[in-house]
C-alpha positions in Angstrom: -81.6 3.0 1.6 -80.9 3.6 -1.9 -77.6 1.6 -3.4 -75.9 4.6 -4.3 -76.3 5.7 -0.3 -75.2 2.1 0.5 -72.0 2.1 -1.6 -71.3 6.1 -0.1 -71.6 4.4 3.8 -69.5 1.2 3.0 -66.7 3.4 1.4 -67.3 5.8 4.6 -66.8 2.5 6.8 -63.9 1.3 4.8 -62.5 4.7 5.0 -62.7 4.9 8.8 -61.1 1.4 9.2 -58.0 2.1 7.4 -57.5 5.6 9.1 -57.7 4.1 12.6 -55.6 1.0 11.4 -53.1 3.7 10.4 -53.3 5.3 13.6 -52.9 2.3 15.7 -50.0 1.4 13.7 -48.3 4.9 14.1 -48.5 4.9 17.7 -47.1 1.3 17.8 -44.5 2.4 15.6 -44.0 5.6 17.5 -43.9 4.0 21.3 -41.4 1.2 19.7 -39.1 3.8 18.5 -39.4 5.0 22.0 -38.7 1.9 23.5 -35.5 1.3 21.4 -34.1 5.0 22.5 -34.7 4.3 26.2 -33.0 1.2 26.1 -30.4 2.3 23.8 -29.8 5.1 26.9 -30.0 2.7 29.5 -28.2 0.3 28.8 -25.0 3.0 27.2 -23.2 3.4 30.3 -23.2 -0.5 30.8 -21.7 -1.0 27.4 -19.1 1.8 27.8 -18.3 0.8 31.3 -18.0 -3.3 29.9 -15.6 -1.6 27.3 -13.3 0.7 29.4 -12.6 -2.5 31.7 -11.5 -5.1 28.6 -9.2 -2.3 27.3 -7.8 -2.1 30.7 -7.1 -5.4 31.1 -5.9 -6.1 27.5 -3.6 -3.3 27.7 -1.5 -4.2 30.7 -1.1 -8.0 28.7 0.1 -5.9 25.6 2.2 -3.7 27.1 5.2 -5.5 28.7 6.5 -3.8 32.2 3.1 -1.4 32.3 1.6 -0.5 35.4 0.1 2.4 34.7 -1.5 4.1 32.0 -2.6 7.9 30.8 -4.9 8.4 27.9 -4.4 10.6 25.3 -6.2 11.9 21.9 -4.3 12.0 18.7 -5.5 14.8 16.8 -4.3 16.7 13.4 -2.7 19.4 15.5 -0.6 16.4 17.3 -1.1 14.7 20.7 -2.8 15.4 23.8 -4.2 14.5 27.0 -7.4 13.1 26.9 -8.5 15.7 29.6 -7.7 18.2 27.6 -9.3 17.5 24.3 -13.1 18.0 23.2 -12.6 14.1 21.7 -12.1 14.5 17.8 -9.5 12.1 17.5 -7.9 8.9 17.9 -7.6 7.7 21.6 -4.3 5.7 22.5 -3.4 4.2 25.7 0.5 5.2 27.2 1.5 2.5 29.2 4.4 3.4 32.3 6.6 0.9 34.4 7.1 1.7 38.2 9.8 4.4 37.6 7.4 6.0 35.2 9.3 5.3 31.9 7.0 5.0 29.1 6.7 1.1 28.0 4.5 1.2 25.2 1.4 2.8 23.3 -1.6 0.8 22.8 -4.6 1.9 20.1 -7.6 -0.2 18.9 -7.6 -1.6 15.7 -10.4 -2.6 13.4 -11.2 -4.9 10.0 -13.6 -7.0 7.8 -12.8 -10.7 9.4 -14.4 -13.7 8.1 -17.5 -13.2 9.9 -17.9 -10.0 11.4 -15.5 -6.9 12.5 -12.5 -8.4 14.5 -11.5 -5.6 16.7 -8.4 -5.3 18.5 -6.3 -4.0 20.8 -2.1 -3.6 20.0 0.7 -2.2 21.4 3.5 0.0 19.8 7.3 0.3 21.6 9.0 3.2 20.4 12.0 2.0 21.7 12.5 -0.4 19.1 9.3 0.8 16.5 7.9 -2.3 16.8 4.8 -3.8 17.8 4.8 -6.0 20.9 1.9 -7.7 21.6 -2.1 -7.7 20.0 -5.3 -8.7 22.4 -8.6 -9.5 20.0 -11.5 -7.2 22.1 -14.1 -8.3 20.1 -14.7 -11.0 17.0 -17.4 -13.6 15.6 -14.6 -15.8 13.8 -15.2 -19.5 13.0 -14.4 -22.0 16.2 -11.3 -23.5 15.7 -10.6 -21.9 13.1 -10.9 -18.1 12.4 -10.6 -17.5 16.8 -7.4 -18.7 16.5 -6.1 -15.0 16.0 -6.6 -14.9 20.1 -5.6 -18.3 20.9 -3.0 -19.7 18.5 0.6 -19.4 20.5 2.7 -19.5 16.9 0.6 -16.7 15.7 0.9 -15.0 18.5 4.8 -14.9 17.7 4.3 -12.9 15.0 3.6 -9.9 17.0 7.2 -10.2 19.5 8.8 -7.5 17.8 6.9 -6.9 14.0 8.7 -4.2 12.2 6.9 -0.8 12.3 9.6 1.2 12.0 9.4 4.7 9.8 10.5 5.5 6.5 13.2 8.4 5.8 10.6 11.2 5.6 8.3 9.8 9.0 5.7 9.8 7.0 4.3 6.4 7.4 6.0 3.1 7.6 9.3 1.6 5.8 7.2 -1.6 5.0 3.8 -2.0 4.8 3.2 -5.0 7.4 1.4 -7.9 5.4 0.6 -11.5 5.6 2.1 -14.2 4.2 0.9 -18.1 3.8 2.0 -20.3 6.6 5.5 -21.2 6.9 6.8 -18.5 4.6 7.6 -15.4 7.0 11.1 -14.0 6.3 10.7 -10.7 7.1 10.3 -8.5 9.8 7.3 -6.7 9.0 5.3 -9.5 7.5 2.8 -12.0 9.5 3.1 -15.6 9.3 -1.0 -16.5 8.5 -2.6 -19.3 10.6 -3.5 -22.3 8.5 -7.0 -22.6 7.0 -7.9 -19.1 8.7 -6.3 -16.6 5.9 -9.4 -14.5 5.7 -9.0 -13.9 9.5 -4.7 -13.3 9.4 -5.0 -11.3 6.5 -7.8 -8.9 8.5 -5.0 -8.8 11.3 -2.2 -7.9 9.3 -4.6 -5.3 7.1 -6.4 -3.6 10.2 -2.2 -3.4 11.8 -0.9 -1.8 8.8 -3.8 1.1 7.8 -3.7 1.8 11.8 0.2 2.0 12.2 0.6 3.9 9.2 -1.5 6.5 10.3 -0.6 6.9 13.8 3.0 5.6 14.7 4.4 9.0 12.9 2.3 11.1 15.3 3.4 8.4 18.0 6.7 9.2 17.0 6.7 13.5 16.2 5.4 13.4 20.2 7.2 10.7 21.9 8.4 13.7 24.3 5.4 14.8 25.2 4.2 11.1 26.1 7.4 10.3 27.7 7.2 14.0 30.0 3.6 12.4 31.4 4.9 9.6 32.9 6.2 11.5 35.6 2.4 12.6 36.4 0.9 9.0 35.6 -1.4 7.4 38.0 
């Protein structure tokens, strides 16, 4: 064999081994992908199902005087049962005592904390356009530190009655809510930061105010229509 037929069969060889390397990586990619999309489906309802059950419980703590609940969509048309939407929209939770008077609204929140996304869940009382009570569903925040969103009873306080009433027009709020340093809360609508967790306080009060904003005046525009269900809820 001459060397010009040698070099021809070595790059033949060379070419061979990289095409089936190629190949053998494609269908390792390819039955990964697979993997990740059957486990992805599997494992969906789970997650959903883990979800529905913490909201449930979290919503009944942040609702005082709820014992029952009814689901509805807020959409840019207004609000409506949950049943009847196709799900574009923002779900809230309409909490009803025994006699079927509506208590509260609750919504899920979402911000930036210190670690992660601290996601929440918080209630809304028309009666007094006020928020009454906020559960953390989900957070990463430093031990002893940045958790103390869910654990510290002073901070806690801050959400008793804060201020989230409208402005003249209903077209948001009358004050944005915000967060001040520790020890210097002297109005309504602002929230009284933990100590040393600031980045985590100031996530609270942001995620609050950009949710109420948006949703209390559609709360508000179809209070009827939430107070009317309570006769039907569950």
């Amino acid at each position: 064999m001459n060397q010009t037929s040698a070099s021809q069969t070595q790059a033949l060889v060379a070419a061979t081994s990289s095409f089936a390397m190629l190949r053998t990586l494609s269908l390792v990619a390819g039955l990964s992908g697979l993997l990740v999309v059957l486990a992805y489906q599997i494992t969906l309802p789970l997650i959903e199902e883990n979800k529905r059950i913490a909201i449930e419980r979290a919503l009944f703590k942040v609702i005082p005087g709820a014992v029952s609940r009814r689901d509805f969509i807020v959409t840019a048309q207004g609000i409506v049962p949950a049943d009847d939407s196709s799900g574009d929209g923002k779900l809230i939770y309409a909490g009803y005592d025994e006699q079927g008077r509506l208590s509260g609204v609750a919504l899920e929140a979402a911000a930036q904390g210190y670690q992660d996304v601290i996601r929440l869940l918080y209630s809304f009382d028309p009666a007094c356009q006020c928020i009454r009570g906020i559960q953390v569903l989900k957070m990463a925040e430093t031990p002893g530190i940045g958790d103390k969103i869910a654990k510290d009873p002073q901070f806690q306080e801050n959400f008793v009655e804060l201020d989230a009433r409208l402005n003249t027009d209903a077209s948001g709020l009358a004050n944005d809510i915000l967060m001040v340093k520790h020890g210097t809360r002297s109005e309504p609508w602002q929230i009284d930061a933990i100590s040393g967790a600031t980045i985590s306080s100031r996530a609270v009060a942001r995620m609050l105010n950009d949710s109420a904003q948006q949703i209390v005046p559609k709360i508000m525009a179809d209070l009827d229509r939430l107070q009317d269900a309570g006769r039907g809820a569950e």
